[in-house]
C-alpha positions as a printed Julia matrix, in Angstrom:
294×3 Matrix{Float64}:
 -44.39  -52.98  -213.39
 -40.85  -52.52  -212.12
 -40.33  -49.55  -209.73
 -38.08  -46.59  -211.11
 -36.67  -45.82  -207.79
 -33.36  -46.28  -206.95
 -31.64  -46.79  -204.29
 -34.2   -47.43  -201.98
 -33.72  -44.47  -199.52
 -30.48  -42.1   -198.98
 -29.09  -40.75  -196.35
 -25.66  -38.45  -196.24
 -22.26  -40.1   -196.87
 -19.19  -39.38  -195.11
 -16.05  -40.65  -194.84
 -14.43  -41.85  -191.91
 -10.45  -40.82  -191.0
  -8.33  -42.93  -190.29
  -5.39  -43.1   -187.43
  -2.09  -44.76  -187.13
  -3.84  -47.51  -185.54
  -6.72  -48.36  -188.13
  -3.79  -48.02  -191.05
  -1.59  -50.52  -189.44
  -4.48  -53.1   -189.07
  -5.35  -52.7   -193.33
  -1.71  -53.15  -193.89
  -1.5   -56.25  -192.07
  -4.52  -57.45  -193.92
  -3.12  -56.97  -196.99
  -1.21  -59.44  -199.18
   2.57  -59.41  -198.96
   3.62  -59.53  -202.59
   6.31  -58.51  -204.31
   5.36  -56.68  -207.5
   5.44  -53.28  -208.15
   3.58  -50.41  -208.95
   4.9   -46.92  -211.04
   6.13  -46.0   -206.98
   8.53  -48.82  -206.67
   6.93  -49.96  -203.24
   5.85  -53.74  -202.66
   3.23  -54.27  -200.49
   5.87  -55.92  -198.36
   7.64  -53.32  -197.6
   4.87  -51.2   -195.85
   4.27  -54.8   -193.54
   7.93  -54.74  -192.98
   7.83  -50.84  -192.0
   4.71  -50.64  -190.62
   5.45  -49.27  -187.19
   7.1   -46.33  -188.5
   5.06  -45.98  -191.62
   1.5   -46.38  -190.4
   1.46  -43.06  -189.11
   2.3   -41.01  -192.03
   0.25  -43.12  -194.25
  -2.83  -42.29  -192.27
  -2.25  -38.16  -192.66
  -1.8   -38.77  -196.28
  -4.95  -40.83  -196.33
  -6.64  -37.83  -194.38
  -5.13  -35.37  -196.47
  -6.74  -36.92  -199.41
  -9.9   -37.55  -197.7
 -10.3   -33.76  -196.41
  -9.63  -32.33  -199.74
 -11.4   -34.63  -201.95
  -8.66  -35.12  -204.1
  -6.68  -38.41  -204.89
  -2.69  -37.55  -205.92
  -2.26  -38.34  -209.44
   0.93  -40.11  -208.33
  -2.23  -42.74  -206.89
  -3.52  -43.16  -210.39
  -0.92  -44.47  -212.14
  -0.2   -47.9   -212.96
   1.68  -50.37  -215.16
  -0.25  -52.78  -217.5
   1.9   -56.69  -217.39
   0.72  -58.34  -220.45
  -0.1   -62.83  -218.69
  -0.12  -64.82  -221.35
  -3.33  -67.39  -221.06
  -2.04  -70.16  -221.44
  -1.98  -73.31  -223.58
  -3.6   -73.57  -226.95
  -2.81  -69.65  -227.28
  -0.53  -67.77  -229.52
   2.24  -66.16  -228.45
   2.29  -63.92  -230.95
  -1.41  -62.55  -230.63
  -1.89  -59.33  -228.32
  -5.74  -61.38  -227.38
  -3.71  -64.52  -226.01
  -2.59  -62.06  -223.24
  -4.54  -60.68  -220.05
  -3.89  -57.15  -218.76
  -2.66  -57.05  -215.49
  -2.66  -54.13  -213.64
  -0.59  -53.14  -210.65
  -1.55  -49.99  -208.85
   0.72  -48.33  -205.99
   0.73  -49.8   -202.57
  -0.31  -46.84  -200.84
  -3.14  -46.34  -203.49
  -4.94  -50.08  -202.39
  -4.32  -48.87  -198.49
  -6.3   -45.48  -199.34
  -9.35  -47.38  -201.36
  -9.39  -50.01  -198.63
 -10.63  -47.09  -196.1
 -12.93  -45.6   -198.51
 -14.47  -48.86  -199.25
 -14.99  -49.6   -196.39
 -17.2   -47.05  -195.64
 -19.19  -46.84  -199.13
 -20.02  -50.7   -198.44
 -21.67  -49.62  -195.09
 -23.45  -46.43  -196.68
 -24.7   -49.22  -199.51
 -26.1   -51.53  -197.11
 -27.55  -48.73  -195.29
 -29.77  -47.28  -198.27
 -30.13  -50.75  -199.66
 -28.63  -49.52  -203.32
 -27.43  -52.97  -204.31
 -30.35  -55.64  -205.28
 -30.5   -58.9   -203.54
 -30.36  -60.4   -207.17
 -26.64  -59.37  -207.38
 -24.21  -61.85  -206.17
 -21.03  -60.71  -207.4
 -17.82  -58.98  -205.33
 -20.45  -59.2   -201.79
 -19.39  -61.24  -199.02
 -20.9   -64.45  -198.68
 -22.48  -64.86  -202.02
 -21.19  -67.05  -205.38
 -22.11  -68.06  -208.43
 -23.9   -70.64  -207.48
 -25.62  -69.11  -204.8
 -26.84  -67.08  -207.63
 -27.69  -70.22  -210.27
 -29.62  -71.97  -207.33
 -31.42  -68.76  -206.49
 -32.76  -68.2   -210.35
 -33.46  -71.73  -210.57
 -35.67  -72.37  -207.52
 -38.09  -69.29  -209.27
 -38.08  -71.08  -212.58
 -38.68  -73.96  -211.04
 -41.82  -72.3   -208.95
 -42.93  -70.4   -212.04
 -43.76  -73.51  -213.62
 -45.41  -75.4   -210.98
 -47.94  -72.68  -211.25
 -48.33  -73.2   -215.03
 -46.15  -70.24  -216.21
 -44.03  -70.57  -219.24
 -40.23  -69.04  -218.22
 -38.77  -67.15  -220.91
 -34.9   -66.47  -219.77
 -32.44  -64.21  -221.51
 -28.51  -64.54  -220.26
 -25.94  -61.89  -221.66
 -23.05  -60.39  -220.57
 -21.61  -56.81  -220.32
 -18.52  -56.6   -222.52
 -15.44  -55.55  -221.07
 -17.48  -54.49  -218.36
 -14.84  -52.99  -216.46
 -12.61  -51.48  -219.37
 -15.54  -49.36  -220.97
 -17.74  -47.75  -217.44
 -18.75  -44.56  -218.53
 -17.36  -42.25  -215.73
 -19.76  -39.84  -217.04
 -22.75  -41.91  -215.78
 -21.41  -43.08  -212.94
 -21.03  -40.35  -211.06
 -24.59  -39.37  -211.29
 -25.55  -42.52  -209.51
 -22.93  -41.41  -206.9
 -24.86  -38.69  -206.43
 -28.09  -40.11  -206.04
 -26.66  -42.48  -203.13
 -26.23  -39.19  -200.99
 -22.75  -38.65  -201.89
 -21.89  -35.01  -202.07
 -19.79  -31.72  -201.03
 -16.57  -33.24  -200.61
 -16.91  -36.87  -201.0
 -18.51  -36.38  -204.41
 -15.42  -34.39  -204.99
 -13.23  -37.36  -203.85
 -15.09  -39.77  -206.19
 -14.89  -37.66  -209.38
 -10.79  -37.04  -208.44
 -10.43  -40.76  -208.34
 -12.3   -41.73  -211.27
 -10.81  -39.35  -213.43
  -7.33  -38.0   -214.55
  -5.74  -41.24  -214.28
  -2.82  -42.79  -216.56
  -1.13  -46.55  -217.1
   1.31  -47.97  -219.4
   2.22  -51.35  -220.58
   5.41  -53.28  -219.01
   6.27  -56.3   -221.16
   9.9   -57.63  -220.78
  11.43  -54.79  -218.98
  10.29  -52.58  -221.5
   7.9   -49.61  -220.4
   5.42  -47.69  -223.06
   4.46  -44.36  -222.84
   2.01  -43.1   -220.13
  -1.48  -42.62  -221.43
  -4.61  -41.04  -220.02
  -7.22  -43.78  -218.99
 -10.26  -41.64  -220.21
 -13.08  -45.02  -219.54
 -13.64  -47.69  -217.05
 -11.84  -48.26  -213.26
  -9.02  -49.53  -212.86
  -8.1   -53.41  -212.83
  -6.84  -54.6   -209.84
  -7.8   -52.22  -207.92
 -10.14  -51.92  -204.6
 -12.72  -49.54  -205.37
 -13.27  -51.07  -208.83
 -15.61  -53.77  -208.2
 -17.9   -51.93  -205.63
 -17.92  -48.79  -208.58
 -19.17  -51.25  -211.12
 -22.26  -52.68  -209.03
 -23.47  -49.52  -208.12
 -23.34  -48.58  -212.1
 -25.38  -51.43  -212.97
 -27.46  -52.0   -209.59
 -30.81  -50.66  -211.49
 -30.75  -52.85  -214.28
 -34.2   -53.7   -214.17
 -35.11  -50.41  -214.78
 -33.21  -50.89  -218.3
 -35.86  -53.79  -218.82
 -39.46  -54.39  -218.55
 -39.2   -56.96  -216.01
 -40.0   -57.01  -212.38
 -37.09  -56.16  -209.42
 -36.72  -59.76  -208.78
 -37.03  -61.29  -211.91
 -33.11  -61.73  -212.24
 -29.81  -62.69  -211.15
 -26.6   -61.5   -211.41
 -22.88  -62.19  -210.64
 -20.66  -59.54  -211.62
 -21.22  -58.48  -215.15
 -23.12  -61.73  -216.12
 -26.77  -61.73  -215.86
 -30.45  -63.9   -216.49
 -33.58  -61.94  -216.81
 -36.62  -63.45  -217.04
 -40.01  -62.78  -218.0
 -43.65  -64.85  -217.19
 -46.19  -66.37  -219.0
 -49.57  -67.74  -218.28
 -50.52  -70.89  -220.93
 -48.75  -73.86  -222.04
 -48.73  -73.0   -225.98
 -46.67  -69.99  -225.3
 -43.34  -69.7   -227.03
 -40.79  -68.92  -224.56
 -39.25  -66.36  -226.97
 -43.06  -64.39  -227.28
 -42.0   -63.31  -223.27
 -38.67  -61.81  -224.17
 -39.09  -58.32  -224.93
 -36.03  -56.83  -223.21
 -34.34  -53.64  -224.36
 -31.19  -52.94  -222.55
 -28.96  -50.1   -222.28
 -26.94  -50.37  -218.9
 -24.16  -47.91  -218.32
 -23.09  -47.24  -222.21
 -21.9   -50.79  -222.21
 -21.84  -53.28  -224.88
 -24.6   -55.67  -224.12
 -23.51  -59.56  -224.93
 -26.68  -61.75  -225.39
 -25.39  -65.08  -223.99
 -28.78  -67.51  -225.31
 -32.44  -68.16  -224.51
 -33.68  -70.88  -222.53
């Protein structure tokens, strides 16, 4: 039977501060482009400023850091509507993809922190070898190849493979916060740095920018943020003990991202491959997309 424990082990987070030094090596890192966020600021222009500007970035990084709070000024972003493409309507709000551009100074402060939550995720071994998605080194078909040399092993030893692919719908748009940071918790993240977490996951606002025109501000009460740094690291951790959602063994699936195969065993060649599918998932409070059966 799968094993209820998650992560692995746990051990204390902290963060690490950063000087003028360490802030001037993320900016140069980061891609000079030109579009802007509710502060006005291009990336470009911290590169271009760096010398002068590396230093107070890295006390307001600290600051925030120290206190466990992110600035709501950090938390705002606008929303540009990219139309798809060809064969799309113009005229239909789904032809478009949201967009979102967060402040400079915002990416610079979740490029520290994620830096040292991807080190304190390694070290308690939260995220399953069976997720390929937003990890160095790994790609989808890493992932495909992976899955398919088990099938493939499965039924040289006589097993029928019963596969179910789905996806998590709007994965991104719809994380509960609410269960999220829970999960934080459990990773040894508390005191201050829980304190951090919960101030950037919550109380943040965006609004849509479509042809100089700006909408309202409104509160972003689900999901993390598009576009931004911390977003894609969030999102594995929520769904990192998926197979505890299922009846399936630890390694008996792969994912990239929010797409995913489980799979289930079964000894005898008369089997029906849809008699070893008994999942029942529930993974975060969201939407569950059943992609087919193989």
């Amino acid at each position: 039977p799968p094993s209820s424990a998650w992560p692995k082990s746990s051990a204390p987070f902290s963060f690490s501060f950063a000087g003028a030094g360490k802030i001037a090596k993320v900016i140069k890192g980061m891609r000079a482009t030109e579009a802007l966020g509710v502060d006005g600021i291009p990336v470009s222009v911290l590169k271009k400023g760096i010398e002068v500007l590396a230093g107070p970035i890295a006390h307001l990084v600290n600051r925030s850091l120290a206190s466990g709070t992110v600035p709501t000024a950090l938390k705002m972003s606008n929303v540009l509507p990219v139309f798809k493409g060809k064969g799309k309507s113009a005229a239909d709000p789904a032809s478009y993809r949201p967009v979102c551009i967060l402040p400079a100074l915002s990416k610079v402060l979740e490029i520290i922190v994620k830096s040292d939550l991807e080190e304190h995720l390694a070290k308690t071994e939260a995220l399953p070898n069976t997720q390929f998605g937003f990890r160095k080194g790994r790609s989808t078909t890493a992932a495909l190849a992976t899955a398919h040399a088990k099938w493939l092993e499965a039924e040289q030893r006589g097993k029928v493979v019963g596969v179910l692919g789905f996806d998590l719908s709007a994965a991104f748009d719809t994380v509960n916060q609410l269960q999220l940071l829970p999960k934080l918790g459990k990773l040894g993240i508390a005191g201050t740095q829980f304190k951090w977490f919960h101030s950037y996951l919550t109380g943040g606002y965006q609004r849509v920018v479509w042809n100089g025109t700006e909408s309202e501000f409104l509160p972003v009460e689900y999901g993390v943020r598009q576009g931004s740094i911390l977003g894609p690291i969030l999102y594995l951790v929520l769904v990192a003990d998926v197979t505890s959602c299922v009846g399936i063994g630890n390694e008996d699936n792969s994912g990239y991202a929010d797409d995913f195969f489980l799979w289930a065993l079964m000894i005898g060649g008369n089997a029906k491959k849809k008699d070893v599918l008994g999942f029942t998932i529930n993974v975060g409070g969201v939407e569950v997309h059943p992609l087919d059966e193989i």
